[in-house]
N, C-alpha and C positions, 0 to 999 in steps of 0.2 A: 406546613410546607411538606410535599412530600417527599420521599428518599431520594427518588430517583431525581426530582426536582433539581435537587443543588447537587447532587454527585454525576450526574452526567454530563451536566457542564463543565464540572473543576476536569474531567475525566477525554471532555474534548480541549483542555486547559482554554475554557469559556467558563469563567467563573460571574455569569452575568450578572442573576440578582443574590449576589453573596450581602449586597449592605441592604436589601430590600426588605421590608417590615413584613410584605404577603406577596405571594406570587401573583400574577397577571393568568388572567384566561388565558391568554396566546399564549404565554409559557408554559403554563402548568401542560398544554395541548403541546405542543415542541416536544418539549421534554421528557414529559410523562407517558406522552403515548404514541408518537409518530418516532422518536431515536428507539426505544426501546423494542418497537416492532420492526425498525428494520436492524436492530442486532441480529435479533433474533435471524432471521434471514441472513443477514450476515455469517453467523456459525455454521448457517445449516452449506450456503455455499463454498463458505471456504475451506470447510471440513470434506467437501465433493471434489473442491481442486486438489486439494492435497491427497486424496485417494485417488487419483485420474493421476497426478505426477508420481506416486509411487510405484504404478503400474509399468512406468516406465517406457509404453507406448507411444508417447507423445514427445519428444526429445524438443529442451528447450533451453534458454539459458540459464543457469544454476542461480541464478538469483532472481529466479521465477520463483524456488521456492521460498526464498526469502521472504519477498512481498505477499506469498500467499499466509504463511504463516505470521507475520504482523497483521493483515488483516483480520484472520482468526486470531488473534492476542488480543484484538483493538475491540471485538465486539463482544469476546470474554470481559475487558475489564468493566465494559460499560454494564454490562449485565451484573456483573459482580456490585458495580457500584449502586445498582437500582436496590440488591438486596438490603446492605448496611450503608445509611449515609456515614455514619464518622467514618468508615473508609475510606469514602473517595478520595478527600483533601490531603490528607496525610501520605498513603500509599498508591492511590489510585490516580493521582495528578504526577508524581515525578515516572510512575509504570509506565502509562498513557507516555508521558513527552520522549521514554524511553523507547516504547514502541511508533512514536512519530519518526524519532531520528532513525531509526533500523530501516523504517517505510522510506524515507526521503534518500538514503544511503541506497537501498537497493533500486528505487526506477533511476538513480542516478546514474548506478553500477550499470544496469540494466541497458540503459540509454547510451551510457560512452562503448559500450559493448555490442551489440545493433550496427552501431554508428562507425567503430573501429572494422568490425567485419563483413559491412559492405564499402568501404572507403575503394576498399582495389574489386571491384567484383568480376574480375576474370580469376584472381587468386579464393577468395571468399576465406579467409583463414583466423582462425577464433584465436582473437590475442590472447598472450601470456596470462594475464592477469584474469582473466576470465575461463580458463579453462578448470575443469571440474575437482583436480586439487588443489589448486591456489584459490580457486572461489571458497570452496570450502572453508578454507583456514579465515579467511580474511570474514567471510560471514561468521565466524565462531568469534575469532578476535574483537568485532566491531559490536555483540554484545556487551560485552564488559564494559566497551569503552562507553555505548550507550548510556548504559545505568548509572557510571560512574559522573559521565557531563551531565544527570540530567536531577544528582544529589541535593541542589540547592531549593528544590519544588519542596524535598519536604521538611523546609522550616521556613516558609514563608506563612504558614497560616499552622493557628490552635486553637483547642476544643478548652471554651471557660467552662468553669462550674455550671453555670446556668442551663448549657449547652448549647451556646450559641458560638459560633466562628467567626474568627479575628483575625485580625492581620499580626506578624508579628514585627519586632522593630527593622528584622533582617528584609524584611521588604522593601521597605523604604530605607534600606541604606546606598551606599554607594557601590560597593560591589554587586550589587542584583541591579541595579540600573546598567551597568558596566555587562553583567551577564547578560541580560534585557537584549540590550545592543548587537551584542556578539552573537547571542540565537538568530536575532531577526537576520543578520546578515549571513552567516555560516549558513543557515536550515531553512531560508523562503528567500532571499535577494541571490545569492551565488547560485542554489539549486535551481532558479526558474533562469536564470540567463545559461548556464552551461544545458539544460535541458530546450530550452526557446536554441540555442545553436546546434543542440543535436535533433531535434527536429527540423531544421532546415536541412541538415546533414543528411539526414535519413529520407526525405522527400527527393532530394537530388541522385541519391543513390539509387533509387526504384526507376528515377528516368536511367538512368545508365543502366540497371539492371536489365530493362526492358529492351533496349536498344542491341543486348546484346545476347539477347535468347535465341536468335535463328542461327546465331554464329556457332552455341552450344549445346544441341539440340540433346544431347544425352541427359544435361542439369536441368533440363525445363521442368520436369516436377518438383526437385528440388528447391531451382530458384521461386518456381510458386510459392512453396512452402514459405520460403523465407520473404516474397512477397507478402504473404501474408502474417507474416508474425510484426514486418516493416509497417503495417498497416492498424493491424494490434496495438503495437507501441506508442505511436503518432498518437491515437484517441487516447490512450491511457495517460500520456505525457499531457494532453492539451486538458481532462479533465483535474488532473493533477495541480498544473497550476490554477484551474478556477478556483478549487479549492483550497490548497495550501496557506497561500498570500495571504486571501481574505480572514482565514483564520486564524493566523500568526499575529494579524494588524490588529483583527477584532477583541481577541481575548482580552480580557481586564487584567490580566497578570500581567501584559505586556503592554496595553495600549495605557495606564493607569504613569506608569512611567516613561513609556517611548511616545507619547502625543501630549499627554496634558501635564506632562512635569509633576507627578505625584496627586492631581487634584481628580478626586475620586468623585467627586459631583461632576463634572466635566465628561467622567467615562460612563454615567451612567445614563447619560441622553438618549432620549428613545430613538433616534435615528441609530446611532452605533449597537443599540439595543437590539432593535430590526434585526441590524448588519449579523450580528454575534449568531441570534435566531438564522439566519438561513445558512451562514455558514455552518453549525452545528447541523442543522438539517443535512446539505451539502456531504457534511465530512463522515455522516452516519449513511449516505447513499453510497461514498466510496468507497466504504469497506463490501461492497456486492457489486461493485463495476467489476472487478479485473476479473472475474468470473462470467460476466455476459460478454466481455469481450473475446475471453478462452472461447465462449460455444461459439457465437458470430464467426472469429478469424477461421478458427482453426478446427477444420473438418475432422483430424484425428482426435483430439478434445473431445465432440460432442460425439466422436464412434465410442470411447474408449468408457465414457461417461452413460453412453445407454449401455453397457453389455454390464457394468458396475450395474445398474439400476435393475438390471433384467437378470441379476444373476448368473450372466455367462463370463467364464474366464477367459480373456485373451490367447490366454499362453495354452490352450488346446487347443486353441483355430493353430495358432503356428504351427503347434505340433503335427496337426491335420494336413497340413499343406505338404511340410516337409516329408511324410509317410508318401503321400500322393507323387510329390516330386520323386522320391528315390525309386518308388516303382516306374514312374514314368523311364526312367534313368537306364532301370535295366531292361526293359521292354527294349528301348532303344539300342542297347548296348548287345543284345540279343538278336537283331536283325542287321548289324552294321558287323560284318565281318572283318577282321582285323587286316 
């Protein structure tokens, strides 16, 4: 079996064929060679967004960078995991669920935030909790807290002498069933219903925004702006939950205790099997979505993003302008007698 084989799954906490004697063609093909090539892709994009929001040209909600930087963690772990399997399970399945919940916390952040500052759209005003020192804090804080809720992953599974992986008794106890429970409802049930109503939220707002552009005619490229980030989010949220649920549901860590009451022959039915397969597919396309949808929405993204690519710096166009502007300034101030 190869590395990547069983540590990419444990690493998208899809611990498919952990009881399986040989891997399957269509796995070994899943896992081996279609999640791994689009990490790959994943690093290369998310490492472009995070150089496009440094720049600072692009102004957007602070827990843009959040999301971008889990998804570069998410396609690091996976790679990491292709390298050394006894990593995955141990470190590489509670990192991974670490970095799920940072992902589910920020489009949620993301989302109540969107949804809060177009609620009044004559006012447009970026709530407290969202503003760029209290985001701060609260994205530094919600790592810890991460790591710390997601401690139980690694002592659910151990490396025997032989070198084969097992479950341990702490899996099948009652407090991991109890955890079980708690994740599926805290991190895929709560997150898709407050996101399914901040999408309605944010779809209503773009009617009223619209309604009231002629009235504001000096905001109109800003409200663009922000039509289009309202437009951003929507897809980002709708792909989110395709993929969340089913991979919360799918996972054997979870679906082994939350469906079939502990009976591990039950979770390893080739239909749920499928299921696990596409959502692992799925959840390895995510990590390169919120990057097609930065170029798509948002025109300053894909300007700030070629001058990156072509080597030109931003920040001597401004400066270019502003030299132009101030001569312009005195020319004028030169013929305009006081």
């Amino acid at each position: 079996m190869s590395y990547y084989f069983v540590s990419s799954a444990i690493a998208f906490r899809d611990e498919a064929d952990l009881w399986c004697d040989a891997p399957t063609i269509r796995g070994v093909i899943v896992y081996s060679v279609v999640t791994p090539v689009l990490c790959c892709f994943g690093l290369i994009t998310n490492t472009l967004s995070l150089a496009v929001l440094r720049r600072k040209n692009w102004t957007g909600s602070v827990y843009i960078y959040l999301a971008a930087c889990v998804d570069l963690g998410t396609s690091l772990v996976l790679m990491l995991g292709g390298i050394s399997y006894k990593w995955g399970p141990i470190i590489g399945l509670p990192l991974s669920g670490s970095l799920n919940t940072l992902g589910i916390l920020a489009i949620v952040a993301l989302t109540v935030d969107r949804a809060v500052y177009l609620w009044d759209p004559l006012r447009c005003a970026v709530p407290r909790f969202c503003t760029p020192r209290i985001a701060k804090r609260l994205m530094l804080a919600s790592c810890p807290i991460a790591l710390i809720f997601n401690l139980p992953y690694c002592f659910i599974f151990e490396w025997r002498d032989n070198g084969s992986l097992t479950t341990t008794a702490f899996f099948n106890s009652k407090f991991y069933n109890i955890f079980n429970w708690f994740t599926l409802f805290a991190f895929a049930v709560l997150p898709a219903i407050i996101l399914s109503l901040g999408n309605g939220i944010l779809i209503k707002s773009l009617k009223m925004a619209t309604k009231i552009n002629q009235k504001c005619p000096i905001k109109n490229h800003k409200r663009r702006n922000h039509t289009r980030l309202t437009i951003m989010l929507i897809t980002m949220i709708v792909f989110f939950l395709i993929t969340n649920v089913p991979e919360n549901l799918a996972a054997r860590s979870a679906a082994v205790n939350l469906l079939f009451s502990g009976d591990r022959n039950k979770a390893g039915v080739a239909t749920l099997e499928t299921l696990r397969q596409i959502a692992t597919v799925l959840g390895a396309v995510d990590v390169n979505t919120n990057f097609v949808f930065y170029y798509v929405f948002c025109p300053e993204f894909s300007r700030v993003l070629g001058r990156i690519c072509s080597r030109k710096r931003g920040d001597n166009l401004q400066v270019n302008v502003f030299v132009l502007n101030a001569i312009q300034v005195q020319e004028m101030s030169g013929k305009c007698p006081n």
